[in-house]
TORKOL-4160 file (C-alpha; in steps of 0.2 Angstrom, whole numbers, padded with zeros to 4 digits, m for minus):
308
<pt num="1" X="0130" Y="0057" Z="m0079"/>
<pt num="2" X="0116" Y="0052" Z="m0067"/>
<pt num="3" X="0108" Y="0066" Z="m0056"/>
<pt num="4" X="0111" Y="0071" Z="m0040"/>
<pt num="5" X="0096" Y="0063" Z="m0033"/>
<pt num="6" X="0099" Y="0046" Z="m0041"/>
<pt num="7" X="0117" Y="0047" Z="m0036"/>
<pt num="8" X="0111" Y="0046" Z="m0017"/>
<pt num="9" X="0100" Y="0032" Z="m0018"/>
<pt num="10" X="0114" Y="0024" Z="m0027"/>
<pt num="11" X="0124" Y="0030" Z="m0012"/>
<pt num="12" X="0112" Y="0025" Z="0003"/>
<pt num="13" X="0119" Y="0008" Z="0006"/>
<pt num="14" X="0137" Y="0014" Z="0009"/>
<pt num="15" X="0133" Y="0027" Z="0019"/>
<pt num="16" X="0133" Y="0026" Z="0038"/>
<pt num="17" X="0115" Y="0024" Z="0047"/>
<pt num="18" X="0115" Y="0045" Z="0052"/>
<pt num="19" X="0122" Y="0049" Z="0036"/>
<pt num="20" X="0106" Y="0039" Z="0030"/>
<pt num="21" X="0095" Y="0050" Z="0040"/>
<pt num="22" X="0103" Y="0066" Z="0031"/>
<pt num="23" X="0098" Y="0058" Z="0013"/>
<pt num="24" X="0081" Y="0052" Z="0019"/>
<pt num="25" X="0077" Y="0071" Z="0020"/>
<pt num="26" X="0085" Y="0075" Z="0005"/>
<pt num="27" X="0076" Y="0064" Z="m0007"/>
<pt num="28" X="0061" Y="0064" Z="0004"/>
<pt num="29" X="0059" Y="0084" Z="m0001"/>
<pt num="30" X="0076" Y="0092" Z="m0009"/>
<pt num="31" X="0068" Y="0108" Z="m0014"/>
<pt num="32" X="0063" Y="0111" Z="0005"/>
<pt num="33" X="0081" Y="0106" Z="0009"/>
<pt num="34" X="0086" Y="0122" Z="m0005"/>
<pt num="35" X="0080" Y="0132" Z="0010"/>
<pt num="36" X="0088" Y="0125" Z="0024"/>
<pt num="37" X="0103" Y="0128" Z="0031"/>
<pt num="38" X="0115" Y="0115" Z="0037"/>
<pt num="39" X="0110" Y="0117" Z="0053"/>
<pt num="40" X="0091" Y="0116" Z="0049"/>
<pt num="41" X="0096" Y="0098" Z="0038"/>
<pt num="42" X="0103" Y="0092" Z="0055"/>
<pt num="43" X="0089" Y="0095" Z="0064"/>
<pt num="44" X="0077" Y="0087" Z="0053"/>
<pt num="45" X="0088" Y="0072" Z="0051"/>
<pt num="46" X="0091" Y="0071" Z="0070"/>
<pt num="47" X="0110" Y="0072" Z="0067"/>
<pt num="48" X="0125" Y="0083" Z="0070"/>
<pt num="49" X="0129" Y="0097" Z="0057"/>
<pt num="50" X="0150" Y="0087" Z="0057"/>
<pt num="51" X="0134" Y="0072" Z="0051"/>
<pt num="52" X="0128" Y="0081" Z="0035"/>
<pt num="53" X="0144" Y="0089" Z="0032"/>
<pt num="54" X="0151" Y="0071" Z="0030"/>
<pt num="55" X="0138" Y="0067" Z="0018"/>
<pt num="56" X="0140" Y="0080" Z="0007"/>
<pt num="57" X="0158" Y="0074" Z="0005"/>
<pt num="58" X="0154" Y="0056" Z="0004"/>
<pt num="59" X="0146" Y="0062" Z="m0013"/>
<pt num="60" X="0161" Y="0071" Z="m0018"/>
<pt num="61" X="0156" Y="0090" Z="m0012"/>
<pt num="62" X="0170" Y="0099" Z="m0003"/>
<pt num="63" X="0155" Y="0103" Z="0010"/>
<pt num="64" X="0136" Y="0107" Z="0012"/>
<pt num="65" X="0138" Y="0124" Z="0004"/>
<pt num="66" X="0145" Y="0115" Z="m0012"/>
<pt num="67" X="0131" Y="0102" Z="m0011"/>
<pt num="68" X="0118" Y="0114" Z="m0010"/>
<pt num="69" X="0122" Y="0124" Z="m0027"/>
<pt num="70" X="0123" Y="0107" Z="m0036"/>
<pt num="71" X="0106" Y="0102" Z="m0031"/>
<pt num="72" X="0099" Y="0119" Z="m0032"/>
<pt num="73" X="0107" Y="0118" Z="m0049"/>
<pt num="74" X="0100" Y="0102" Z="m0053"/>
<pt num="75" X="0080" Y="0109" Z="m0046"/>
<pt num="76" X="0084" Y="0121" Z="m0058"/>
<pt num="77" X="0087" Y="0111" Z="m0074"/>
<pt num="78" X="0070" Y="0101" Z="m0069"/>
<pt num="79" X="0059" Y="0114" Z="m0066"/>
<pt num="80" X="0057" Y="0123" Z="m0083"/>
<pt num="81" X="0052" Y="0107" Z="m0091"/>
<pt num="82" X="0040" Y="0099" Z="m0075"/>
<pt num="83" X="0030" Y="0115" Z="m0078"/>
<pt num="84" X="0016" Y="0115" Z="m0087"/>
<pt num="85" X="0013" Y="0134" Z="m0083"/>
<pt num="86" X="m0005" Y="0135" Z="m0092"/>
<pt num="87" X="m0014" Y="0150" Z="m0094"/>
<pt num="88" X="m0029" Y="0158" Z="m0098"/>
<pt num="89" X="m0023" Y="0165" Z="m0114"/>
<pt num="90" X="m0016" Y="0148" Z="m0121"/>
<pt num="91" X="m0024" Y="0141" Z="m0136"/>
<pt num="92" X="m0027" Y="0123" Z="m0138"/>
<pt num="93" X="m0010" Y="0119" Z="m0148"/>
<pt num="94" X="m0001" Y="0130" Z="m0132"/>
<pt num="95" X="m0009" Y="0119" Z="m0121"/>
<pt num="96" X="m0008" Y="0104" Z="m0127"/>
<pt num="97" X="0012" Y="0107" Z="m0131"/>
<pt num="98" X="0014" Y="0113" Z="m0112"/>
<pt num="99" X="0003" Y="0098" Z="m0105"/>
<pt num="100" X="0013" Y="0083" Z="m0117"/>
<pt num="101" X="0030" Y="0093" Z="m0113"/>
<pt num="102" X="0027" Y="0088" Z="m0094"/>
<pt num="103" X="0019" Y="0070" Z="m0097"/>
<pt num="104" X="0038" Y="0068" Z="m0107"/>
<pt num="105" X="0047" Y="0075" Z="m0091"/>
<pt num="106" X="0040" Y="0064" Z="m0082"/>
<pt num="107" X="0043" Y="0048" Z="m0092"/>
<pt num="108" X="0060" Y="0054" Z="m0094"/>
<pt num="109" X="0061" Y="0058" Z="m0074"/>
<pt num="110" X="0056" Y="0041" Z="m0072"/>
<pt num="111" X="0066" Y="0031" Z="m0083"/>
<pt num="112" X="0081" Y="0043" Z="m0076"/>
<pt num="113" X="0079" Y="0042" Z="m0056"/>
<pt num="114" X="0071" Y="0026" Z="m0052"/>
<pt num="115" X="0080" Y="0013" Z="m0042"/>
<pt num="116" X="0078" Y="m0003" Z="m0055"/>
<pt num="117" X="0085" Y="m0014" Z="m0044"/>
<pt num="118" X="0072" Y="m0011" Z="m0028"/>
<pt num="119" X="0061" Y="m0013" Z="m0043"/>
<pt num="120" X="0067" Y="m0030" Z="m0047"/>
<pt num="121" X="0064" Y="m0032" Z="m0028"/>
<pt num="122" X="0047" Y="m0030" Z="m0028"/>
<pt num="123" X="0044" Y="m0040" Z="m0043"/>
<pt num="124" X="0054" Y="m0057" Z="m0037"/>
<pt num="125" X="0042" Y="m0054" Z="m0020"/>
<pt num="126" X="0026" Y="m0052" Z="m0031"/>
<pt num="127" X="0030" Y="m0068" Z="m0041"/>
<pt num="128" X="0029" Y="m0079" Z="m0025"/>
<pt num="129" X="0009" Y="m0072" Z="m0019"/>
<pt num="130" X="m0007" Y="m0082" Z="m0025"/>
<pt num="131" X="m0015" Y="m0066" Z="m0025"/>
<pt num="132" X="m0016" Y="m0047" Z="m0029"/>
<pt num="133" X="m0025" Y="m0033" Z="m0021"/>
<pt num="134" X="m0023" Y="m0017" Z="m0026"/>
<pt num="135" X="m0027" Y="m0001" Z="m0016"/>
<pt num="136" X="m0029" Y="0018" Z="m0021"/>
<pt num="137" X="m0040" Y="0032" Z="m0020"/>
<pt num="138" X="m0044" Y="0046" Z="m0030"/>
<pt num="139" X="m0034" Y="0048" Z="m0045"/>
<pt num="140" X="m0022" Y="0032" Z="m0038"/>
<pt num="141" X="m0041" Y="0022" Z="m0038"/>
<pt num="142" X="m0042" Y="0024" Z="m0058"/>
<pt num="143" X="m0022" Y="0016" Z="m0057"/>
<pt num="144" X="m0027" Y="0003" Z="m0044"/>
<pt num="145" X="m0041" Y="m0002" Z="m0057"/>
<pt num="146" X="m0029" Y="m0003" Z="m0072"/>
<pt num="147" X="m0018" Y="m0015" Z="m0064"/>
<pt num="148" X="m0032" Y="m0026" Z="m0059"/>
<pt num="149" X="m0036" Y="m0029" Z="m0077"/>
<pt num="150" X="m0020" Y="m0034" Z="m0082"/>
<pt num="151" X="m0014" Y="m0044" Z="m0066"/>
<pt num="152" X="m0027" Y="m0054" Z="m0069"/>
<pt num="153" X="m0022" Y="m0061" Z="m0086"/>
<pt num="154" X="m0007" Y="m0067" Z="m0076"/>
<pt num="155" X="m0018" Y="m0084" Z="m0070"/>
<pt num="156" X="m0020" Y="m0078" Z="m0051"/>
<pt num="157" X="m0035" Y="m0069" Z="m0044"/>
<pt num="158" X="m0033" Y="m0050" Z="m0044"/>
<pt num="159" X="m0042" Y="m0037" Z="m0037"/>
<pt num="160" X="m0046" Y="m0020" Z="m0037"/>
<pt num="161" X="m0053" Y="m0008" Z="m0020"/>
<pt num="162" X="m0056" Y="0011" Z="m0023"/>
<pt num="163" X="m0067" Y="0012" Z="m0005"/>
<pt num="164" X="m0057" Y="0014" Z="0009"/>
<pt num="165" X="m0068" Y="0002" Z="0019"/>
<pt num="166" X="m0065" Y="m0012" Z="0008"/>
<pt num="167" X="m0047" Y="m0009" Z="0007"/>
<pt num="168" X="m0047" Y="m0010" Z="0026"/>
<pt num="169" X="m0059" Y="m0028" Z="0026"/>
<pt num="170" X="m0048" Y="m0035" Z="0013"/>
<pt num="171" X="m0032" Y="m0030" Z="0021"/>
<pt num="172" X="m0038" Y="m0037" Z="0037"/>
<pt num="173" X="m0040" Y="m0055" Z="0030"/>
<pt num="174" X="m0024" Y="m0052" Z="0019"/>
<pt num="175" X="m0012" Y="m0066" Z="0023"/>
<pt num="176" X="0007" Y="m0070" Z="0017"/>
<pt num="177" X="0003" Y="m0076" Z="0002"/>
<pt num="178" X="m0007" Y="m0061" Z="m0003"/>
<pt num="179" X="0003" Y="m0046" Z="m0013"/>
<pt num="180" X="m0005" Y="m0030" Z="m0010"/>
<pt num="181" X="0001" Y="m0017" Z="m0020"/>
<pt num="182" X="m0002" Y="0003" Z="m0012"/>
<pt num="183" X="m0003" Y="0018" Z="m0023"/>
<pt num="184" X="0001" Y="0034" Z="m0016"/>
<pt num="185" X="0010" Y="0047" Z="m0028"/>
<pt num="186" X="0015" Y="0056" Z="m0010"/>
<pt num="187" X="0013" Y="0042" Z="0003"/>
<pt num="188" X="0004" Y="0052" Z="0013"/>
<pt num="189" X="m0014" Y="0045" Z="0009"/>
<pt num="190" X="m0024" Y="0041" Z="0025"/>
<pt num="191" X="m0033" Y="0029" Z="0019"/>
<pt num="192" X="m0018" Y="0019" Z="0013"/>
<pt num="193" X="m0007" Y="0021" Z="0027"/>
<pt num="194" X="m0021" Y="0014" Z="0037"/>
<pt num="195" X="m0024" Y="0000" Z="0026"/>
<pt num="196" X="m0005" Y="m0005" Z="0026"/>
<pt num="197" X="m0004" Y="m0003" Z="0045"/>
<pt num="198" X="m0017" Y="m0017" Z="0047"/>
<pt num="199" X="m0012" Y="m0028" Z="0033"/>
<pt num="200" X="0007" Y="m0027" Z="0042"/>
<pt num="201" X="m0001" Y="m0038" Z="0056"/>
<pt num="202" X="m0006" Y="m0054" Z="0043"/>
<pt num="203" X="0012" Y="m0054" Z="0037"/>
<pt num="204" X="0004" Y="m0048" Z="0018"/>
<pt num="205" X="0017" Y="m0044" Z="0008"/>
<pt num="206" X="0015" Y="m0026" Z="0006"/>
<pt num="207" X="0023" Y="m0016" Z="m0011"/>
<pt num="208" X="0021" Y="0003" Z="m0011"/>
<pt num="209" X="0019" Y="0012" Z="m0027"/>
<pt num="210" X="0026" Y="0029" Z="m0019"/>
<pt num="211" X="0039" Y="0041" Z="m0015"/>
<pt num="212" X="0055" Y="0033" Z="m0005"/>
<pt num="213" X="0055" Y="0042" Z="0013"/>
<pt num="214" X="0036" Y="0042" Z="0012"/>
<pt num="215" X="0023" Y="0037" Z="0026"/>
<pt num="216" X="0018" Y="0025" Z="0016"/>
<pt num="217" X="0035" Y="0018" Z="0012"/>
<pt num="218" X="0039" Y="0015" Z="0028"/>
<pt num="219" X="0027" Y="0002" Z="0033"/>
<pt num="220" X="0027" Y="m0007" Z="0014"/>
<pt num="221" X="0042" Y="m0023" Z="0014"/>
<pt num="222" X="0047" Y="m0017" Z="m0004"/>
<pt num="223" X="0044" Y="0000" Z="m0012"/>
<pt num="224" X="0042" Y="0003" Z="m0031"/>
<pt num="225" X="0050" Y="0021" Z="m0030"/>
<pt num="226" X="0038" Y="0037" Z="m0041"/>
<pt num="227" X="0050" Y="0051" Z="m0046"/>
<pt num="228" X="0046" Y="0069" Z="m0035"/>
<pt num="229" X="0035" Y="0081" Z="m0046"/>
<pt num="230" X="0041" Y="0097" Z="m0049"/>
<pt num="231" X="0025" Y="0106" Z="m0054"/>
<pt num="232" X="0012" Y="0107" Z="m0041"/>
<pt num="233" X="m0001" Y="0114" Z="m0050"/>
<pt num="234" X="m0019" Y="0109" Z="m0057"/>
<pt num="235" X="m0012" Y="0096" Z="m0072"/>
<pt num="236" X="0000" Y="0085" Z="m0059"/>
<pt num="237" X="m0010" Y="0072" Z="m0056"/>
<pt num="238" X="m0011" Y="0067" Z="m0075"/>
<pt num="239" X="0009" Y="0066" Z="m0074"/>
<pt num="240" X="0008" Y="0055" Z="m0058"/>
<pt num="241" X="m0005" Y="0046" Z="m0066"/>
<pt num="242" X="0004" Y="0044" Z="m0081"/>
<pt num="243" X="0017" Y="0037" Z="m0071"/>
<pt num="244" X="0010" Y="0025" Z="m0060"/>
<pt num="245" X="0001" Y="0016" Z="m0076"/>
<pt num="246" X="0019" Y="0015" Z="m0084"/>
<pt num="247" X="0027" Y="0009" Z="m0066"/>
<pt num="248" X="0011" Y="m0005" Z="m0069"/>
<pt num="249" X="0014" Y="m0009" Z="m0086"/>
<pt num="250" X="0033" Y="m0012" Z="m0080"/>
<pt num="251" X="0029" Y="m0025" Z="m0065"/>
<pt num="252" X="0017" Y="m0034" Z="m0076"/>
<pt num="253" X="0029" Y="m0037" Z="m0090"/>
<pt num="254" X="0042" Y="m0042" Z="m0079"/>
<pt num="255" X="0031" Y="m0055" Z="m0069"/>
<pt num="256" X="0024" Y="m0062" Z="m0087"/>
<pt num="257" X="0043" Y="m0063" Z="m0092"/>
<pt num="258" X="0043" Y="m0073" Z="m0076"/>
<pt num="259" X="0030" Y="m0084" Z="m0082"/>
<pt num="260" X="0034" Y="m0093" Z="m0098"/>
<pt num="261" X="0028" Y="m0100" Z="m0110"/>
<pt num="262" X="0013" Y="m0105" Z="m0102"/>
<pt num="263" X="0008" Y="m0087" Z="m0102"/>
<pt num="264" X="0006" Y="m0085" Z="m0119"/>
<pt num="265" X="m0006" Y="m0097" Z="m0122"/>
<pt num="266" X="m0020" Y="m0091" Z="m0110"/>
<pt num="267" X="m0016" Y="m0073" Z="m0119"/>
<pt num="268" X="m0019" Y="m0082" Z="m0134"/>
<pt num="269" X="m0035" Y="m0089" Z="m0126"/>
<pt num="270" X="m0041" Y="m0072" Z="m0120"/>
<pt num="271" X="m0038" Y="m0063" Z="m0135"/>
<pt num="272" X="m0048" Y="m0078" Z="m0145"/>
<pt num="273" X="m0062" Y="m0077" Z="m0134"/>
<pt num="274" X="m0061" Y="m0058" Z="m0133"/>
<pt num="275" X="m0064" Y="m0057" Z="m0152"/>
<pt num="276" X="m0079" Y="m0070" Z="m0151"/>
<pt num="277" X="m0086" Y="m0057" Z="m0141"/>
<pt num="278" X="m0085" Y="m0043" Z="m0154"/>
<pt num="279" X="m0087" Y="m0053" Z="m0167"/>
<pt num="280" X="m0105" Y="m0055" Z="m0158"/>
<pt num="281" X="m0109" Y="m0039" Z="m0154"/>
<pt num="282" X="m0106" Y="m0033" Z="m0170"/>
<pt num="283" X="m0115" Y="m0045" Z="m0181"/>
<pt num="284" X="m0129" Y="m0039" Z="m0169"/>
<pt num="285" X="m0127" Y="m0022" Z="m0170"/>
<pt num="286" X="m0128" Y="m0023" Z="m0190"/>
<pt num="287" X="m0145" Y="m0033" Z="m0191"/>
<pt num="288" X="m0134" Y="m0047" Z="m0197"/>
<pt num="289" X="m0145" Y="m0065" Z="m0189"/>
<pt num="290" X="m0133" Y="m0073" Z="m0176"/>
<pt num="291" X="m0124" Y="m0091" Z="m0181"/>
<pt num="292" X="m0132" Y="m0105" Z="m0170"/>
<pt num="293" X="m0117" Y="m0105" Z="m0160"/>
<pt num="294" X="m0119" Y="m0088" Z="m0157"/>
<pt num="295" X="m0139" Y="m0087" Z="m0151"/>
<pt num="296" X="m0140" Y="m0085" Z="m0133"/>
<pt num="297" X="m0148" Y="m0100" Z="m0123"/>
<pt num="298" X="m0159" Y="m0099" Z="m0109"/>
<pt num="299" X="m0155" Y="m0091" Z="m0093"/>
<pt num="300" X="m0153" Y="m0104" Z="m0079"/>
<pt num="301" X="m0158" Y="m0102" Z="m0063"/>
<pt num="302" X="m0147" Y="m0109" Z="m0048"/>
<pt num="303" X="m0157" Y="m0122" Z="m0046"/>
<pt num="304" X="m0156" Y="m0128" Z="m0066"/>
<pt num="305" X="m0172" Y="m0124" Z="m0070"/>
<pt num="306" X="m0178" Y="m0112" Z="m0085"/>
<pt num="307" X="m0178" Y="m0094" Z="m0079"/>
<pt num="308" X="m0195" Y="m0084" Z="m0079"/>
């Protein structure tokens, strides 16, 4: 049976536009909707209370009430497994048991929630750029990174920015041709909201990696959705982590899919030249004398000549 949560994405496009509005705030944050009442729902949706009573029964519920126990029934299933609940006592097995337990939950949150098809969206925009630019700070940064060394391999210049002032430059010159891709497990970065707000003026094609509802999903043309995170304490950006490289590994796959045949002979090449290199640095690192393919020549200067 699919959760509650994926069942209302699934639901979204035959729902009416206010109904929407209710579901926005549900996925948005459906453990702050646990304590709300229908009348706070409304409220934050900008809707009637006869709105989200109608979309509780568009999902099937008999009313709000009814809707509320299953997703407070559902909060509860996740929540024993999304945390990690590490202690001072625990011993390295304990806390490595806790800490793998929730990196699986997540995985499996992943694989179970996320909307493959708005996926596949992104995916068919991304196979159209020139380009890639990818943007993130802090923890999102070292996953901004990651996918600059595998997009690359693609044939297409990728690149990387952790500093919020590049992001802003490059985002500035971005043009339609140009996919940036914008990691925000919340979607509440500054920084990155800011840099998708002026790359929205060149017409980039802009692709969230972020939660559906988010700031940041709201100003991106195609939104790669991360599952919410149950556990909020000091281990959850490993888990968020964990899943945005997975998220990457999956739009890189599916655009190398995309490219054919073609593909796997430049990975061919790569990992040939790739060995070359290792093969180099470790004959030198034994003692072992160079072939004289291998011995470096001399450094040139821009001009040609012999360097100094």
């Amino acid at each position: 049976m699919p959760s509650l949560l994926s069942q209302i994405r699934d639901s979204v496009s035959q729902l009416r536009r206010s109904e929407r509005r209710v579901a926005d705030v549900v996925l948005t944050d459906p453990r702050a909707v646990l304590q709300m009442a229908i009348r706070q729902v409304a409220a934050r949706a900008q809707v009637s209370e006869p709105t989200v009573m109608r979309f509780a029964q568009q999902l099937g519920y008999s009313g709000y009430r009814a809707f509320s126990y299953a997703l407070a029934a559902e909060i509860g299933r996740q929540a024993p497994s999304m945390r990690t609940d590490i202690s001072a006592d625990d011993d390295v097995a304990s806390l490595a048991h806790k800490i793998c337990s929730s990196s699986i939950a997540a995985l499996d949150q992943l694989r179970a929630e996320t909307d493959w098809e708005a996926v596949d969206t992104a995916v068919e925009a991304m196979a159209d750029a020139r380009q890639f630019e990818f943007y993130g700070v802090g923890a999102s940064g070292l996953v901004a990174a990651d996918a600059q060394q595998k997009f690359f391999r693609l044939g297409r210049p990728a690149v990387a920015y952790s500093d919020p002032h590049q992001q802003v430059m490059s985002a500035s010159v971005a043009d339609a041709h140009t996919a940036l891709v914008l990691f925000s497990f919340t979607g509440q970065s500054p920084e990155i909201i800011e840099a998708a707000q002026v790359a929205r003026t060149n017409h980039a094609i802009r692709i969230g990696v972020t939660r559906v509802g988010s700031p940041l999903a709201a100003l991106c043309d195609h939104v790669v959705p991360v599952p919410e995170m149950e556990d909020t304490f000091l281990y959850t950006p490993m888990s968020s982590r964990l899943v945005q490289l997975v998220l990457v590994d999956i739009l890189v796959s599916a655009l190398a899919l995309r490219a054919g045949p073609e593909l796997g002979e430049r990975l061919s090449r790569i990992k040939s030249a790739l060995g070359r290199v290792k093969s180099v640095r470790g004959d030198a690192a034994s003692g072992i004398p160079m072939s004289p393919e291998h011995q470096p020549g001399p450094i040139q200067t821009s001009t040609g000549g012999k360097n100094s």
